[in-house]
C-alpha positions as CSV (number, residue, x, y, z in Angstrom):
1,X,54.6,173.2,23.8
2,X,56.8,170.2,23.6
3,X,59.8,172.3,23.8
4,X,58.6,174.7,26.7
5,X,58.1,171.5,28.8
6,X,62.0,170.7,29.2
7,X,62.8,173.4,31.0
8,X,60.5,173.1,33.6
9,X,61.5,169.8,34.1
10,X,64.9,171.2,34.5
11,X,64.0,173.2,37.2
12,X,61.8,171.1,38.9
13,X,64.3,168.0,39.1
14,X,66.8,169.7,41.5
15,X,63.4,170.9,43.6
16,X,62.7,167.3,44.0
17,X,66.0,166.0,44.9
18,X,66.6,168.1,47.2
19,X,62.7,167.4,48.9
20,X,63.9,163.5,48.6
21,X,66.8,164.4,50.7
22,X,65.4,166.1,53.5
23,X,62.6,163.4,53.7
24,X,65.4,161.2,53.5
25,X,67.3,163.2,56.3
26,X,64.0,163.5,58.4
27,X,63.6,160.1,58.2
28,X,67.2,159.2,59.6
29,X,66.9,161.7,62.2
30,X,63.5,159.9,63.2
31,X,65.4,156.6,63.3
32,X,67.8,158.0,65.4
33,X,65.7,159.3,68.1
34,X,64.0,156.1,68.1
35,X,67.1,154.0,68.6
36,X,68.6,156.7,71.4
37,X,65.1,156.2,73.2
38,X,65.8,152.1,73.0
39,X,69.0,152.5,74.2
40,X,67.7,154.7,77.3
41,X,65.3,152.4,78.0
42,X,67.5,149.3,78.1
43,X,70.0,151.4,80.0
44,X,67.4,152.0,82.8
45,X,65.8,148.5,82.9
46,X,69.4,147.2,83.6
47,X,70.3,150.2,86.4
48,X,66.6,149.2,87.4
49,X,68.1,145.1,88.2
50,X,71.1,146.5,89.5
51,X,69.4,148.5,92.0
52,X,66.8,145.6,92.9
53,X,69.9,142.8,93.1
54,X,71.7,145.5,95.7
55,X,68.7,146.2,97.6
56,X,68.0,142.5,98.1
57,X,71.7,142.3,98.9
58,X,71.7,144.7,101.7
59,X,68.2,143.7,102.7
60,X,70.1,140.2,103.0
61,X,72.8,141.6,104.8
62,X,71.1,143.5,106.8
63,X,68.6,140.2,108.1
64,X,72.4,138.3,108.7
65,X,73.9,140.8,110.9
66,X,70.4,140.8,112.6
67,X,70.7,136.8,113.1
68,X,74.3,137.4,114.4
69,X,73.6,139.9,116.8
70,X,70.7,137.5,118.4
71,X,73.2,134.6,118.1
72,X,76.3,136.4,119.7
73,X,73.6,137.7,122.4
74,X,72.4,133.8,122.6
75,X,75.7,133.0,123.3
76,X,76.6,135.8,125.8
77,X,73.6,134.4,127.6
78,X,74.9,130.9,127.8
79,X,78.2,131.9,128.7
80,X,76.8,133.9,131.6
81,X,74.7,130.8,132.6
82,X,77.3,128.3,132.6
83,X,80.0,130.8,134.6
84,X,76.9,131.6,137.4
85,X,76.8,127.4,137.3
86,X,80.5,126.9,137.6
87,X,81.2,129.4,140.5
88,X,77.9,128.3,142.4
89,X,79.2,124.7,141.9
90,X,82.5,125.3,143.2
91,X,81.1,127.6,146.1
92,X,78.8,124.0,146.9
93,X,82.3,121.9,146.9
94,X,84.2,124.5,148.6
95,X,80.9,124.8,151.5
96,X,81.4,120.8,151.4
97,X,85.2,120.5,152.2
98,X,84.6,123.5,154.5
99,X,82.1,121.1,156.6
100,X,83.9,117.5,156.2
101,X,87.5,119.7,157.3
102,X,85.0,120.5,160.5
103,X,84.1,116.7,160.5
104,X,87.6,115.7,160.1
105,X,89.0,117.7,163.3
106,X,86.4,116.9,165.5
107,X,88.9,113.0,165.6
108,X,92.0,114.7,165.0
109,X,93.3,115.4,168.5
110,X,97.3,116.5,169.4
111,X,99.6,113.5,170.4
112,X,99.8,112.2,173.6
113,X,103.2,112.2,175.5
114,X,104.5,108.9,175.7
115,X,104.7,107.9,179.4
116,X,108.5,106.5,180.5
117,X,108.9,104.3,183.5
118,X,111.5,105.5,186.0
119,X,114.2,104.0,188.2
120,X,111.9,102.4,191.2
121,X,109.9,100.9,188.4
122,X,107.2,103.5,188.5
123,X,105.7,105.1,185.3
124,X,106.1,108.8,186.0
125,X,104.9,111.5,182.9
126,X,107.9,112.9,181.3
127,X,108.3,116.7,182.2
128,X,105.7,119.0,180.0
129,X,107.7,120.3,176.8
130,X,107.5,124.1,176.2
131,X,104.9,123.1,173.3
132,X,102.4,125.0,171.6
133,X,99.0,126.0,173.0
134,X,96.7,124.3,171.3
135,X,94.5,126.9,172.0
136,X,96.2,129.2,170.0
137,X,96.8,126.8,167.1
138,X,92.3,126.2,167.0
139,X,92.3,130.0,167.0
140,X,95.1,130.5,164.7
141,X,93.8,127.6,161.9
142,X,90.0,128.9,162.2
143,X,91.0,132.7,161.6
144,X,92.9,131.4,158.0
145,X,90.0,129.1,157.4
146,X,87.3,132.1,157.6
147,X,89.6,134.3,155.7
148,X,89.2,131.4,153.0
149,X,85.5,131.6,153.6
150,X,85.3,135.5,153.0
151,X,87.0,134.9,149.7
152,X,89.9,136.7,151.2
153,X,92.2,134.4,149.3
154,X,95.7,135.9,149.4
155,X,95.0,136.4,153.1
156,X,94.2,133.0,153.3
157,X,97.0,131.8,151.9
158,X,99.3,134.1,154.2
159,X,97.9,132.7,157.5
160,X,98.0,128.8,156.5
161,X,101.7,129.3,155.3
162,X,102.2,131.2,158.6
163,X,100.4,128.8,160.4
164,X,101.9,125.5,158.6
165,X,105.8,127.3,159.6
166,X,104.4,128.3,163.5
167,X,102.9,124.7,164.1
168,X,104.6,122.1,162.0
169,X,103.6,119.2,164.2
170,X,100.5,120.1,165.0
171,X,97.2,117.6,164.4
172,X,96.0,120.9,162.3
173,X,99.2,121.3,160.1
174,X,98.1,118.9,157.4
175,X,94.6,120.3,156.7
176,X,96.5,123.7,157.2
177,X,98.8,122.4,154.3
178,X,95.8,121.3,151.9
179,X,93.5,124.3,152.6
180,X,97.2,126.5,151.7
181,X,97.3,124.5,148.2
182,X,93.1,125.3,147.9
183,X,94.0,129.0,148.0
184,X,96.5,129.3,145.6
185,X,94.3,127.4,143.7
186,X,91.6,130.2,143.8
187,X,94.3,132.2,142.8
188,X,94.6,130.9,139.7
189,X,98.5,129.8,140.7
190,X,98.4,126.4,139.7
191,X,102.2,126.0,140.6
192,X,102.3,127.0,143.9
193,X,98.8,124.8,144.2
194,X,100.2,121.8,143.5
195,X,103.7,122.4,145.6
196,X,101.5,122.8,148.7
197,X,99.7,119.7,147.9
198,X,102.6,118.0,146.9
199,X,104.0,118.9,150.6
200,X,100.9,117.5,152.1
201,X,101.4,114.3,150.1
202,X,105.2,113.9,151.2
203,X,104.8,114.5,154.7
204,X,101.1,113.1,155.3
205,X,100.4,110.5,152.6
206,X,97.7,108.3,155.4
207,X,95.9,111.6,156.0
208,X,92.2,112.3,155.3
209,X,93.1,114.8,152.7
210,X,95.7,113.1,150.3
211,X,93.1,111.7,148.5
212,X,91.6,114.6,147.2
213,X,95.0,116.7,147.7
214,X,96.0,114.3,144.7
215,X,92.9,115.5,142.5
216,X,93.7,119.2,143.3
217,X,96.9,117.9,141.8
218,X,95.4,116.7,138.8
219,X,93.5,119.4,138.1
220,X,95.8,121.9,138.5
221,X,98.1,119.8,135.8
222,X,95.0,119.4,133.3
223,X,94.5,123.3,133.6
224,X,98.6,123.9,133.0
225,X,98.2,121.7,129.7
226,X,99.6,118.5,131.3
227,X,96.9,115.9,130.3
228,X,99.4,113.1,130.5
229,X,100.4,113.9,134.1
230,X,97.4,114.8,135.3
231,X,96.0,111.3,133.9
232,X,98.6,109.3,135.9
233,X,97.8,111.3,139.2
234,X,94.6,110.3,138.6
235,X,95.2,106.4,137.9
236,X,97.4,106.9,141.3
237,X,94.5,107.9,143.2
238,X,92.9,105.0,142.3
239,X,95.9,102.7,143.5
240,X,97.0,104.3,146.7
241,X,93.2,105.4,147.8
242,X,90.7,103.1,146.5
243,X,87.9,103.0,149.1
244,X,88.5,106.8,148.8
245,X,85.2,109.5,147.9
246,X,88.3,111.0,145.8
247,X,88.6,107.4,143.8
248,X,85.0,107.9,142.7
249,X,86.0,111.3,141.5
250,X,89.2,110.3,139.8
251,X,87.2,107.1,137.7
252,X,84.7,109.9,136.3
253,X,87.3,111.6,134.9
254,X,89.3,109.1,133.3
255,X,86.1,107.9,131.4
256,X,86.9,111.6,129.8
257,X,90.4,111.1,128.9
């Protein structure tokens, strides 16, 4: 019996290693399934945060662009505001210097001829000079103004040049000469502005209209980028025209500078 057993045992042992082995290779190929499921699921929990971090990326994105738009359409409004403000406030002060220009003519009158006394002693009118009818010059300085009035601003300008060349000594040639500078002015030609003014200022410093011919002035140079100039035009105004509504103007904005 004893001797029969060995044998069997010899066949059997190779059965049973190679049973271990595929329990063995079972088992690994269990483990490896198990780990490859792991790794997939750790794969898709970190694609899952990706994807949640970019949607509340573009979900953030998305709400700035949104506050920009409503900010840049804020903005839009305000600029519309203020530039309906600014042209109805300069319409006001062009309406105003419209009306005091009417004020201002109703005392300017042409110059007398000076009387001369003759041989016998007796004053005797010199002879009429072939002078301008004043008539014409009224009709000629109101059609510029109402050009100026219908915003027909190179027009404008045309006639008060023509006019300030036709009539050079008339009563009207100085508000002619300022109302010239105002339209260039409105034409956004600050050079030729302040040149008209500047002609105004040379020739009829005592007039009603230097004083605020000077501010055009300064205006014009703060709006060519010459603060320092336009300053000292200012601080003039206040010197040669201090009683002057234009002196109240000019103190406002040197508390600016």
């Amino acid at each position: 019996m004893p001797a029969r057993r060995v044998p069997c045992l010899r066949v059997l042992l190779p059965v049973l290693l190679f049973a271990a082995s595929g329990v063995q290779q079972a088992g690994a190929g269990v483990f490896d399934d198990e780990e490859a499921r792991r790794q997939i699921n750790n794969l898709t929990a970190r694609m899952n945060d990706r994807l949640d971090t970019s949607s509340k990326a573009q979900f953030e994105l998305a709400n700035q662009i949104q506050a920009l738009r409503e900010e840049n359409a804020r903005l839009r409004g305000q600029v519309e505001t203020l530039t309906y403000e600014l042209d109805a406030a300069k319409k006001r002060q062009q309406d105003f210097y419209i009306d005091l220009d009417g004020r201002l003519r109703k005392f300017e009158a042409p110059p007398q001829a000076e009387t001369r006394p003759s041989e016998d002693g007796k004053t005797v009118a010199p002879k009429p000079a072939a002078a301008a009818d004043p008539g014409a010059e009224s009709r000629d300085y109101e059609a510029a103004l109402n050009l100026f009035k219908a915003n027909k601003l190179k027009e404008s300008a045309s006639a008060f040049e023509a006019f300030t060349k036709a009539y050079p000594d008339s009563a009207l040639a100085p508000s002619a000469q300022y109302w010239l500078g105002n339209a260039h002015y409105a034409l956004h030609d600050c050079k030729k502005a302040i040149d008209a003014q500047k002609a105004l200022l040379n020739k009829w410093s005592g007039h009603a209209k230097a004083p605020d011919a000077m501010i055009n002035i300064s205006t014009c140079q703060q709006e060519i980028g010459d603060a320092k100039a336009s300053k000292a035009t200012l601080e003039t105004v206040l010197i040669k025209y201090p009683d002057s509504p234009a002196a109240a103007i000019a103190k406002q904005r040197l508390k600016k500078k």
